[in-house]
C-alpha positions, 0 to 999 in steps of 0.5 A: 145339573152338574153345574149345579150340585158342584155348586151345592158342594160349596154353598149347601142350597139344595142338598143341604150342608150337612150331607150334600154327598150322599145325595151326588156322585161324581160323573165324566161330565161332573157332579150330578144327584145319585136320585133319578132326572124325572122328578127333578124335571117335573117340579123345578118350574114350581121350585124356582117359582114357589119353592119348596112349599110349592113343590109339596103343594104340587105333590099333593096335587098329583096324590089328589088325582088318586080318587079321580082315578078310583072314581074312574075305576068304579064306573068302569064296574058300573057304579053308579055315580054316587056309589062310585064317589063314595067308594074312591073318595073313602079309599083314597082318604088314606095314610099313606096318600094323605101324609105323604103326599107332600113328600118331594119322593118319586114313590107316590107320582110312581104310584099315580101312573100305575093306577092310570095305567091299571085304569087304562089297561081295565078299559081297554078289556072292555072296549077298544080306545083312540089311537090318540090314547093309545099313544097318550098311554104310551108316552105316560108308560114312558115316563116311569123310568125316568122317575126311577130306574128300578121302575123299568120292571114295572113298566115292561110288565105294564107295557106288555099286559097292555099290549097284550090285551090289545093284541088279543081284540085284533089281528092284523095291520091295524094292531100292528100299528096300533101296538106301534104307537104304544111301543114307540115312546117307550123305545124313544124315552128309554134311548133318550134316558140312556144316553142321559145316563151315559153322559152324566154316569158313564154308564146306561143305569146311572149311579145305581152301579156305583152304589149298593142296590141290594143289602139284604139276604133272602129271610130278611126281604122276606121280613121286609115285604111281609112289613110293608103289608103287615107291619103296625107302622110300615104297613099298607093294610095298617095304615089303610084296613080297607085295602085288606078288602083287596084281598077279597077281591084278588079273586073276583079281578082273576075271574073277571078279567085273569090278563088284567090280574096277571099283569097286576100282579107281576107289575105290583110284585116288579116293584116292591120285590126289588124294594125288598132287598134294598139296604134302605128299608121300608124306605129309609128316612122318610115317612113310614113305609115309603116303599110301599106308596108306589103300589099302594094305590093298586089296592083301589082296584081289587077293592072296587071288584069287591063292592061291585061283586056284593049284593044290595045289602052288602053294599050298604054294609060295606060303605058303613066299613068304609066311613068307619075307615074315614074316622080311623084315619083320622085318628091315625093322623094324630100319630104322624100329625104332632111332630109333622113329617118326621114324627115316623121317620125309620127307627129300628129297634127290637124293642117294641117300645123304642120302634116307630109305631102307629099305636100307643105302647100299650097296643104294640105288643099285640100287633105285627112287628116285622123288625126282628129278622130273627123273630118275625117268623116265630113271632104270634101276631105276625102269624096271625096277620099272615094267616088272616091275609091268607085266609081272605085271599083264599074266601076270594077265591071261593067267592069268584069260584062260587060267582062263575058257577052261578053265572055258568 
């Protein structure tokens, strides 16, 4: 690979011409790409066969695994079967996996692990599993650090809800082996990637010492993570309302399984924090909201807790909400699909006219913009899409409390 991008310093076939150095460092063993080997590894059979085309192609594939997992989900939490393909399929018919899917980025692959991981680790509450899988969830959880080295956080924080929730079903020999082999690819893919590290960086962590990792204060991480929830571009719950469904259901995940939602929560937060004080915000030239995509799919899961926890009529009500949530994806494919991927490419501005937005002008200056570090938090829409996010969080709460006295 260093033999490679050193040529690239000269023939501009893989970075570019323009600004091949940004994307390289140079390192003892020569000149290698500054963006983590996973990646890399996972598509170069595809790029040397079908090109760039093809590897878009094959994201899109990985992004298409995404309503195979939420189905999942979903019979997990006794759907029926075409409840459950209802539901993952209006879910997963979402911004950010239907535009971006085909972004040669880590973000959204990352985003795919996770929800297995989740859906593995949900199945694992609820009854034991192989040893075979046990050790297959081992090898997918070791994968994730390869894909970036900023998802280690993640991964331990996955790794030792599953192994927890393993530990709490058995004691003894049998889970100490059994914890073994969730343990043992993890261990030997975090030696195997720093000894990558250290011959091609000198160092265990890559080319991230050599670069600034953090470029902003704590108010403007702040904006940043409330923006990549609430912003009218950079959003998840703009770019996909339903997922503001989640919320409600943060509740109902804590009462039925708190070890899960733990977990989830601290995975979730171990990879968009550290996000927040990266100097390329939201994601830097890419489409919108790009730091966001490796959670995002998360938000399925509070999602499913939600229809499963309704009455009858509350189910047919809400999948009416759901296909209205189609046709508003649809709608706000318009926006991104006329200029292609780079119609919202991170352009920030005070001036509401002149930043990315999902919506035509005359809407901006009603919604959330968190693009002013020193307004965001005064600012009214922002407020109020705050304090809407707070209140469904709080009414799940209530929902979940109110449930467990019912069934108490």
């Amino acid at each position: 690979m260093g033999g490679a991008y050193g040529r690239d310093a000269f023939i501009g076939k893989i970075a570019g011409p323009i600004d091949w150095w940004n994307h390289t460092v140079s390192g003892p063993r020569g000149v290698f790409s500054v963006h983590d080997i996973g990646l890399p590894i996972v598509v170069a059979p595809v790029f040397a066969r079908f090109g760039v085309s093809g590897v878009r192609i094959l994201m899109g594939a990985i992004a298409g695994l995404i309503p195979l997992i939420g189905f999942r989900i979903a019979r997990l939490r006794g759907l029926g079967f075409n409840e459950a393909i209802a539901l993952s399929v209006c879910t997963s018919f979402s911004l950010p996996f239907l535009a971006a899917g085909g972004q040669i980025y880590p973000d959204l692959v990352t985003g795919v692990i996770l929800l297995a991981l989740t859906t593995m680790t949900l199945a694992l509450t609820d009854r034991g599993m192989p040893i075979w899988t046990l050790a297959l969830t081992g090898v997918v959880l070791a994968v994730l650090p390869w894909l970036h080295i900023k998802n280690v956080l993640p991964a331990l924080t996955l790794g030792a809800t599953l192994a927890f929730v393993e530990y709490s079903r058995a004691w003894g020999g049998a889970v100490v082996r059994r914890l073994a082999w969730l343990a043992t690819p993890a261990i030997a893919s975090g030696l195997l990637l720093s000894w990558y590290n250290h011959v091609a960086f000198g160092h265990i962590l890559g080319p991230y010492t050599e670069q600034t990792a953090a470029g902003a204060t704590g108010r403007q991480a702040a904006m940043i993570f409330l923006g990549l929830h609430l912003d009218q571009a950079q959003g998840v719950f703009v770019q996909q309302p339903l997922f503001l469904l989640g919320l409600l259901g943060l509740g109902l995940l804590a009462r039925r399984s708190p070890t899960l939602a733990v977990g989830l929560c601290f995975t979730y937060l171990a990879a968009i924090v550290p996000n927040s004080f990266h100097p390329c915000w939201y994601g830097c030239h890419s489409i919108s909201g790009r730091f966001m995509w490796s959670v995002a799919p998360l938000w399925i899961v509070p999602v499913v807790f939600v229809y499963a926890g309704l009455a009858p009529r509350g189910r047919r009500v809400m999948l009416i909400m759901c296909s209205i949530g189609v046709v508003s994806q649809i709608l706000l494919l318009q926006r991104w699909r006329p200029g292609g991927p780079g119609r919202l490419y991170l352009v920030f501005a005070k001036d509401l006219l002149k930043r990315d937005s999902l919506f035509d002008a005359g809407w901006r200056p009603w919604l959330p913009s968190f693009y002013d570090f020193d307004r965001y938090a005064t600012y009214a829409p922002n407020l109020i899409a705050m304090a809407v996010a707070a209140a469904l969080i709080a009414l799940g709460l209530v929902w979940a409390r109110g449930a467990a006295r019912e069934n108490s």
